[in-house]
C-alpha positions in Angstrom: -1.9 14.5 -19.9 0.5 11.9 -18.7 4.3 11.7 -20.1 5.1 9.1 -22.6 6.7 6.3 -21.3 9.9 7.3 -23.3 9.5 11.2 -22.1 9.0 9.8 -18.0 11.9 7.1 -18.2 14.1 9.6 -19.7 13.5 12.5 -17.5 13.7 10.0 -14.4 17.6 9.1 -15.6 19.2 11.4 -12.9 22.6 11.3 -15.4 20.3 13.2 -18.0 21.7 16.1 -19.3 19.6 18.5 -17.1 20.8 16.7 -13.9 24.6 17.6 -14.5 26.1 20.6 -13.1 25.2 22.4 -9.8 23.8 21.5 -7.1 20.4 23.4 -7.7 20.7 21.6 -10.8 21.0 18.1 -8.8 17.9 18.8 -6.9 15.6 19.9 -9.5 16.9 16.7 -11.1 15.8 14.6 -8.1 11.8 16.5 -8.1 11.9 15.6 -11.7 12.4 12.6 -11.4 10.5 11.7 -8.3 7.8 13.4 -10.4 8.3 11.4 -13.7 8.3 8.0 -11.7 4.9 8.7 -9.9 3.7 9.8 -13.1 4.8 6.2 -14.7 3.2 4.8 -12.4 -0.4 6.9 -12.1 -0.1 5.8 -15.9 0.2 2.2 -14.6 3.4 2.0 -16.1 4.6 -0.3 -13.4 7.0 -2.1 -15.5 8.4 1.3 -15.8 8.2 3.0 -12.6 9.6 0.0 -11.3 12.9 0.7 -13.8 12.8 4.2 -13.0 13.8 3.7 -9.4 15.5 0.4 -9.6 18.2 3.7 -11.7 17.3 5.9 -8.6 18.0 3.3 -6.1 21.8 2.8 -8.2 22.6 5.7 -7.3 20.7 5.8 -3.6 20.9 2.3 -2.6 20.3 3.4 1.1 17.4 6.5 0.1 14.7 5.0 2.2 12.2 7.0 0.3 13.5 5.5 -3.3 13.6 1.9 -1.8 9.8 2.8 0.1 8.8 4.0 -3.9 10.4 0.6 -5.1 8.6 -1.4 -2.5 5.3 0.1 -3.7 5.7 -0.6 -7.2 7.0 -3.8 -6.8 3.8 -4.8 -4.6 1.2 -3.2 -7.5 3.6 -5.8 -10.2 2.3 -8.6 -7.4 6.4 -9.1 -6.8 5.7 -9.8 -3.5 8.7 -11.4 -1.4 10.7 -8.5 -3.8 8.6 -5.9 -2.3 8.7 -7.4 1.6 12.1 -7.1 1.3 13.0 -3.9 -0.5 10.3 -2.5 2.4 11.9 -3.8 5.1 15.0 -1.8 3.8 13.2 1.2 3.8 11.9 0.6 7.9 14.8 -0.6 8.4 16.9 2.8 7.5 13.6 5.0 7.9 11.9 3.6 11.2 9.6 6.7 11.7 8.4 6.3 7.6 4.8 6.0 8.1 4.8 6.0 4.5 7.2 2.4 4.1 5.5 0.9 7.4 2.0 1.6 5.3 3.6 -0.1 2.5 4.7 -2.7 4.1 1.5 -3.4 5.8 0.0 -3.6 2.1 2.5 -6.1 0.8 2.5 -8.3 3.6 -1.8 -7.8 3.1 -1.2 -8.8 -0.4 0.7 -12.0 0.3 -1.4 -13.2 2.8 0.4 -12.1 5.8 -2.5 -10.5 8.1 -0.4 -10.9 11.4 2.5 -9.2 10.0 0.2 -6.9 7.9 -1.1 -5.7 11.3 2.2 -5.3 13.1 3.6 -3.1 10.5 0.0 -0.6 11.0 0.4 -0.9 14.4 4.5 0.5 13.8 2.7 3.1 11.4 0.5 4.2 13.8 2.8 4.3 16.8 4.9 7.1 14.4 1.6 8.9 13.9 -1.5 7.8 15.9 -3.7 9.9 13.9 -2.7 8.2 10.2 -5.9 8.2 8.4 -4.6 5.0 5.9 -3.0 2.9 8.8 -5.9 2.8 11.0 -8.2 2.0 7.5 -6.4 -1.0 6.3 -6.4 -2.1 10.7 -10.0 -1.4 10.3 -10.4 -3.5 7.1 -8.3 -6.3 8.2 -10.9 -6.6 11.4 -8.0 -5.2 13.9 -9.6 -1.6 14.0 -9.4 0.7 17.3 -10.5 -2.0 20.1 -7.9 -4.3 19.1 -4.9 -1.6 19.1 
């Protein structure tokens, strides 16, 4: 059973009062909340996932996995230059992310963008040529194997 909105937001607030104290304390604090946003947003609570690390990303403005996570949601709210640019953030400070390039990929996808959308799956797959997603959505935007 998914978290209540109210149970996931809180437990994502890294100034709860579980996050305080040492630093085992601050990393469990992190997994819980990496755990509660995902879990707003398989409960397609985007509008909430998207606050949850808009908090993370105030206290990690450079994390490129918060701003990657950000990105994301803010592509499945259809916030699309938002997402472009939060993404290109997270490449720009994580270059080897397969994760933000794959990301990125599906927001520029999203808006429209299939030559960019292809050069981002082409930078996902020159991280890790054997990505199963990257060389799916190349596949599905007609740029498959003979055209990389």
């Amino acid at each position: 059973m998914a978290p209540s909105r109210s149970d996931a937001a809180r437990s994502a607030d890294p100034r709860s009062e579980w996050c305080r104290g040492s630093a085992g304390a601050a990393s469990m604090a992190r997994r819980k909340a990496s755990a509660a946003r995902s879990a707003l947003l398989a409960a397609s609570d985007v509008e909430g996932a998207i606050a949850a690390y808009r908090r993370a990303a105030g206290f990690a403005p450079d994390n490129p996995v918060v701003l990657a996570n950000l990105g994301y949601a803010l592509a499945h709210a259809n916030r699309l230059d938002e997402a472009i640019a939060t993404l290109r953030r997270a490449v720009e400070r994580a270059p080897r992310s397969v994760t933000a390039w794959n990301n990125l990929a599906t927001a520029y996808a999203r808006r429209g963008d299939r030559a960019l959308a292809v050069e981002a799956l082409r930078r996902a797959l020159a991280v890790d040529p054997s990505d199963p997603r990257a060389a799916a959505a190349l596949d599905a935007l007609g740029a498959g194997s003979a055209a990389r």
